[in-house]
C-alpha positions in Angstrom: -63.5 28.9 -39.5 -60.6 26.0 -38.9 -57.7 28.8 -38.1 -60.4 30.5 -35.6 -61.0 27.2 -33.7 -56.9 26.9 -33.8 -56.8 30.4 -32.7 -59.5 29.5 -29.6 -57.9 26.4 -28.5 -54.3 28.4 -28.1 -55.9 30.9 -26.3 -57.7 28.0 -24.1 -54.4 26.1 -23.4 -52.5 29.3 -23.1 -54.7 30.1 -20.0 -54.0 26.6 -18.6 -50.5 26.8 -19.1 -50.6 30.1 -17.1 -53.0 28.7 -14.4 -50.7 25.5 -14.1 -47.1 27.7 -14.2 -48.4 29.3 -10.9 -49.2 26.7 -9.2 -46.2 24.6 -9.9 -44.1 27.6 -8.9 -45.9 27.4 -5.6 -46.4 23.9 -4.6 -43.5 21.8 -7.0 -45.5 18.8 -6.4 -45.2 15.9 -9.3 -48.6 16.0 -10.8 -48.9 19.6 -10.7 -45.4 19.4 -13.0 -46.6 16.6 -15.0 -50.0 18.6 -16.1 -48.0 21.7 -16.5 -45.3 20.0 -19.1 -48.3 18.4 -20.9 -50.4 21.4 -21.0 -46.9 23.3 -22.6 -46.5 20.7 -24.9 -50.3 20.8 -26.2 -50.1 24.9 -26.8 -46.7 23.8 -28.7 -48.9 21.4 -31.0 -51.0 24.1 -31.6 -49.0 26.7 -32.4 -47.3 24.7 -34.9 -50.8 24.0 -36.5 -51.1 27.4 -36.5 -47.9 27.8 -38.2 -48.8 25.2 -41.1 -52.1 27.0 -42.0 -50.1 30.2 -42.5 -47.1 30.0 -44.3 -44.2 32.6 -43.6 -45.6 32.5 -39.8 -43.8 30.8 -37.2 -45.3 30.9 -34.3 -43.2 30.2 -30.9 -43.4 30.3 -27.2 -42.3 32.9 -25.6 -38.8 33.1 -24.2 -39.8 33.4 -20.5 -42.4 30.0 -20.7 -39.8 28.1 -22.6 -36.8 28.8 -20.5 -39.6 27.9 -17.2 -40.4 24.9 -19.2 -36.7 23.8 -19.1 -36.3 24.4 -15.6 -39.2 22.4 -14.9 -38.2 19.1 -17.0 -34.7 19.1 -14.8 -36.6 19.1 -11.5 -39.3 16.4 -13.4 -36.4 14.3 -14.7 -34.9 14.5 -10.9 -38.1 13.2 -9.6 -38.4 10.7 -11.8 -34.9 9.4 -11.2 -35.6 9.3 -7.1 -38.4 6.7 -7.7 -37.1 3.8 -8.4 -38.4 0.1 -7.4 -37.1 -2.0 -4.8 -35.4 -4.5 -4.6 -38.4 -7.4 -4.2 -39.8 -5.7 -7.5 -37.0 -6.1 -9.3 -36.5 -9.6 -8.5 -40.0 -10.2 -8.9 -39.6 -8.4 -12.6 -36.3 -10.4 -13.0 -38.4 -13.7 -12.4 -41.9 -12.7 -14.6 -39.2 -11.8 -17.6 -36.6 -14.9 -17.4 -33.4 -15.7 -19.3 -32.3 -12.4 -21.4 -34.0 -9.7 -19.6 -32.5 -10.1 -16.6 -29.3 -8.8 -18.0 -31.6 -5.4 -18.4 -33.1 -4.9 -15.0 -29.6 -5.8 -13.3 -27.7 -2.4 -12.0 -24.4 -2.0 -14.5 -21.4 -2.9 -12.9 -18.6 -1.2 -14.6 -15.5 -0.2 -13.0 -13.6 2.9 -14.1 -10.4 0.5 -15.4 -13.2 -1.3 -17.4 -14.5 1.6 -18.9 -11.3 3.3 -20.3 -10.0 0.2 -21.6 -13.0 -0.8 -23.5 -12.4 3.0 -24.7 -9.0 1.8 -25.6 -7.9 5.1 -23.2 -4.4 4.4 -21.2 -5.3 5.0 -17.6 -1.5 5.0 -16.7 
């Protein structure tokens, strides 16, 4: 009863993973990324629960979804990185925090000299 419900809920997300693959391959938009990576990341779960009611069976994503999942966390982690706040939210965020966070929210300022001296490297 329990693996059958396991076995109908891979089946469920597996569909949704497919569904969501093809539309992220046509449109690349964020939220259709975001859903998709979840939606991988669910079946994952469940294949692993699969895998502990079983023993000797492991089960895994196939090669071709896997290496589509990767490609699509560089292009999400790309997106991610172009939205960034300006600069009246960070001094906004800067002000709201006080005192020791503001060492966190300023940009790093670390020249190269800097950085291969405190790596004890000799840059000459």
């Amino acid at each position: 009863m329990v693996s059958q419900k396991i076995h109908l809920a891979i089946e469920r997300h597996y569909r949704r993973v497919k569904t969501l693959g093809k539309t992220v391959a046509e449109t690349w938009a964020e939220e259709d990324i975001h859903q998709f990576r979840v939606e991988v990341k669910k079946l994952r779960a469940f294949l692993r629960l699969a895998g502990s009611t079983h023993t000797g069976i492991k089960p895994r994503l196939p090669r071709r979804l896997h290496t589509f999942y990767s490609m699509v966390g560089i292009v999400r982690c790309l997106q991610l990185q172009r939205i960034l706040p300006d600069e009246e939210e960070l001094h906004a965020l800067r002000k709201a925090m006080r005192g020791g966070a503001q060492k966190i929210l300023s940009p790093p300022v670390i020249s190269m000299q800097n950085l291969m001296s405190s790596m004890s490297i000799d840059c000459s």
